[in-house]
C-alpha positions in Angstrom: 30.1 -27.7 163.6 31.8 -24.7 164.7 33.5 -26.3 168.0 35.1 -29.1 165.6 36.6 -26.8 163.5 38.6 -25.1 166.3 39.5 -28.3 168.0 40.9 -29.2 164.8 43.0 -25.9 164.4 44.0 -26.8 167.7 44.9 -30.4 167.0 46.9 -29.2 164.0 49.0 -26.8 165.3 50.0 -28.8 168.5 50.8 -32.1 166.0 53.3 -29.8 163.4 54.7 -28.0 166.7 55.7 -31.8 168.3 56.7 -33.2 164.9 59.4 -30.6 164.5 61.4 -32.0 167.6 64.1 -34.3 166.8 63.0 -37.2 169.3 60.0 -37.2 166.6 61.8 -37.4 163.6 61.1 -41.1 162.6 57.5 -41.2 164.6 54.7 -42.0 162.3 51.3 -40.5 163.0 48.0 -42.9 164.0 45.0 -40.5 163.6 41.7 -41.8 165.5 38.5 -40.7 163.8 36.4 -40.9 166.3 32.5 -40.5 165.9 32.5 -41.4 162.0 28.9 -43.1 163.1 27.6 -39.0 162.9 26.2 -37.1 160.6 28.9 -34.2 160.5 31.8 -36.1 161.0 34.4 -35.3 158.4 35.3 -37.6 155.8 39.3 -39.2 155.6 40.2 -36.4 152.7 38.7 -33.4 154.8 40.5 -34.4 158.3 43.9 -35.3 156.2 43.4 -31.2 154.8 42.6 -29.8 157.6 45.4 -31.2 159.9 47.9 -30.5 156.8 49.2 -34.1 157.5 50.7 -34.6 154.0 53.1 -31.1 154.9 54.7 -33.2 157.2 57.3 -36.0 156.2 56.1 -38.4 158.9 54.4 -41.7 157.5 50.5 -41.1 158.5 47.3 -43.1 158.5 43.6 -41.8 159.8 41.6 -44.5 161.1 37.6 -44.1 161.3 36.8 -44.9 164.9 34.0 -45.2 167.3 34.9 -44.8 170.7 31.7 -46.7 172.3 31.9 -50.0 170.3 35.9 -49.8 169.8 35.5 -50.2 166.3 38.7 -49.4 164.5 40.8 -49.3 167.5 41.9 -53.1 166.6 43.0 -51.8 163.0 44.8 -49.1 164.3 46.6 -50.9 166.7 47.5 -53.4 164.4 49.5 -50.9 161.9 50.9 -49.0 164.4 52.2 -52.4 165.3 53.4 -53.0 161.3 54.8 -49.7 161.1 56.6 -48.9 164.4 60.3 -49.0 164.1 62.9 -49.8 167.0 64.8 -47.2 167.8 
């Protein structure tokens, strides 16, 4: 729908805005698909596009989430956990 598609826009423009600071330089980036249980939901490839997350040289991983049950929350958790690096 038409609404996603600007809250998208949105979302992509405020992430490579906040990834540009230098506090930000080593972050990697947890995306939480939420609502992949609906019929319009875009797919891992489309959200990946859209957000241009492979223009940025952060380490990235999109997770298909539904907030009601918390499915995928546990998975995501678990590699931010892997991944995160002390500073």
């Amino acid at each position: 729908p038409r609404e996603y598609t600007h809250r998208i826009a949105n979302a992509k423009e405020e992430l490579h805005f906040l990834m540009q600071e230098v506090e930000l330089s080593q972050a990697i980036i947890c995306v939480l698909a939420n609502k992949q249980d609906l019929p319009h939901a875009l797919n891992f490839d489309e959200l990946e596009d859209q957000l241009e997350l492979n223009m940025l040289p952060h380490e990235h991983r999109i997770f298909p989430t539904n907030a009601k049950t918390g499915k995928g929350l546990e998975d995501a958790l678990d590699w931010l956990c892997m991944y995160m690096k002390p500073f």
